[in-house]
C-alpha positions as CSV (number, residue, x, y, z in Angstrom):
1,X,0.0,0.0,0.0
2,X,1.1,3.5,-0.8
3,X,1.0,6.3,1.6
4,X,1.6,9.7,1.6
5,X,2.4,11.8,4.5
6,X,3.4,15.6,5.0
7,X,6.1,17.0,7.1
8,X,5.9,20.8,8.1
9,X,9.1,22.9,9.6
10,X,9.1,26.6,10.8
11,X,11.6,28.2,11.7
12,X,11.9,31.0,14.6
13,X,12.0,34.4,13.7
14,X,15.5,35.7,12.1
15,X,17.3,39.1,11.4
16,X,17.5,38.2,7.7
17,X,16.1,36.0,5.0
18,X,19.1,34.2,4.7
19,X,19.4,33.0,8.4
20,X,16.4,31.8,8.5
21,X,16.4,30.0,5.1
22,X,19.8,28.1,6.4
23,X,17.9,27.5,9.9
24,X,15.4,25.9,8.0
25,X,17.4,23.8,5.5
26,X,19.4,22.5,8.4
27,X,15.9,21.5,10.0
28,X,14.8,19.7,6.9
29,X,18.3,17.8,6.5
30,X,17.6,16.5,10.2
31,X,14.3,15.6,9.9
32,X,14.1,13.7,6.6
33,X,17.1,11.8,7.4
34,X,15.4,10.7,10.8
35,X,12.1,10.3,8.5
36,X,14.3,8.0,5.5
37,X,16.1,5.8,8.5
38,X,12.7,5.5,9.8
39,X,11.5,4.5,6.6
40,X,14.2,2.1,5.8
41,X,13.7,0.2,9.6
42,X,10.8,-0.5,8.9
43,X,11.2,-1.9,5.3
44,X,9.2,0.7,3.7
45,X,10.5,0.6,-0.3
46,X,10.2,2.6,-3.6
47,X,10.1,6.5,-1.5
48,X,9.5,9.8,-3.1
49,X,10.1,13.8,-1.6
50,X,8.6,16.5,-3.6
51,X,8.2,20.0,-2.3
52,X,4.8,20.8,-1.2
53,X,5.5,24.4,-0.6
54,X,7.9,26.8,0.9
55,X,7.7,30.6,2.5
56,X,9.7,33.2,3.8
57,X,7.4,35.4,6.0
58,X,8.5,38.7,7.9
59,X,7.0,39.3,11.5
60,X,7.0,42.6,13.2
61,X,8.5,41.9,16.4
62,X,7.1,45.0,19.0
63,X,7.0,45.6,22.3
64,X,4.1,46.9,24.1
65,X,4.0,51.1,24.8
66,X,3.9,52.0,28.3
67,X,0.5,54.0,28.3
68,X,-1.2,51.6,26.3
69,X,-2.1,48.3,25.2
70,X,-0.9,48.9,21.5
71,X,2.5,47.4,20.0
72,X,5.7,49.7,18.9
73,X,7.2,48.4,15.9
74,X,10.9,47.9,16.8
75,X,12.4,45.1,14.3
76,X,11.2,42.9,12.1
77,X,11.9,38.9,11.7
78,X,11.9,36.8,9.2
79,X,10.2,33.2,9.7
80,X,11.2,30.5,6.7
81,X,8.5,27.6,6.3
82,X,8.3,24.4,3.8
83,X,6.1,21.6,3.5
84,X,7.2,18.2,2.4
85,X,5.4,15.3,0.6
86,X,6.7,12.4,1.6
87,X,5.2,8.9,-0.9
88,X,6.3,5.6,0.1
89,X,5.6,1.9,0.2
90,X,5.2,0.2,3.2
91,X,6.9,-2.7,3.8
92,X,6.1,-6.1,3.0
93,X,3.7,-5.0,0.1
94,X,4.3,-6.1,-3.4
C-alpha cells in the first residue's frame, strides 16, 4: 500500500532571509534523514520527496508602549517555512 504523509518545519523568527532560510534547511536535512532511516527500519520501499510548498514570512517583532495596550514596531523577523510530501511503500507489500 502507498502512503503519503506531510512533514511541516518553521523556523523561529530571524534578522535576515538568509538565516532563516539556512535555519530551516538545516531542519529539513535533520528531519528527513530521521524520516528516510525511519523509513528504511521499517522496510518501507520505492520513497518519493517532492516539495509541497515553501515561505519566507517577515513578522514585526514590538513591544508593548507603556501608556497603552498597542504594539511599537521595533524590528522585524523573518520566519522560513516548507512543506514536504513524503510517498512511500510500506513494507512487506508487493
Amino acid at each position: 500500500m502507498t502512503k503519503t504523509q506531510s512533514l511541516v518545519v518553521a523556523t523561529d523568527g530571524f534578522h535576515s532571509i538568509s538565516e532563516a532560510m539556512m535555519a530551516l534547511q538545516k531542519m529539513l536535512d535533520e528531519s528527513l534523514a530521521g524520516t528516510l532511516s525511519l523509513l528504511e527500519e521499517e522496510g518501507s520501499r520505492l520513497w518519493s520527496i517532492e516539495s509541497g510548498t515553501h515561505a519566507v514570512t517577515s513578522v514585526p517583532a514590538g513591544i508593548p508602549t507603556a501608556s497603552s495596550q498597542s504594539v511599537r514596531p521595533v524590528a522585524v523577523q523573518y520566519v522560513a517555512s516548507a512543506v514536504v510530501l513524503i510517498t512511500y511503500q510500506e513494507g512487506g507489500s508487493a
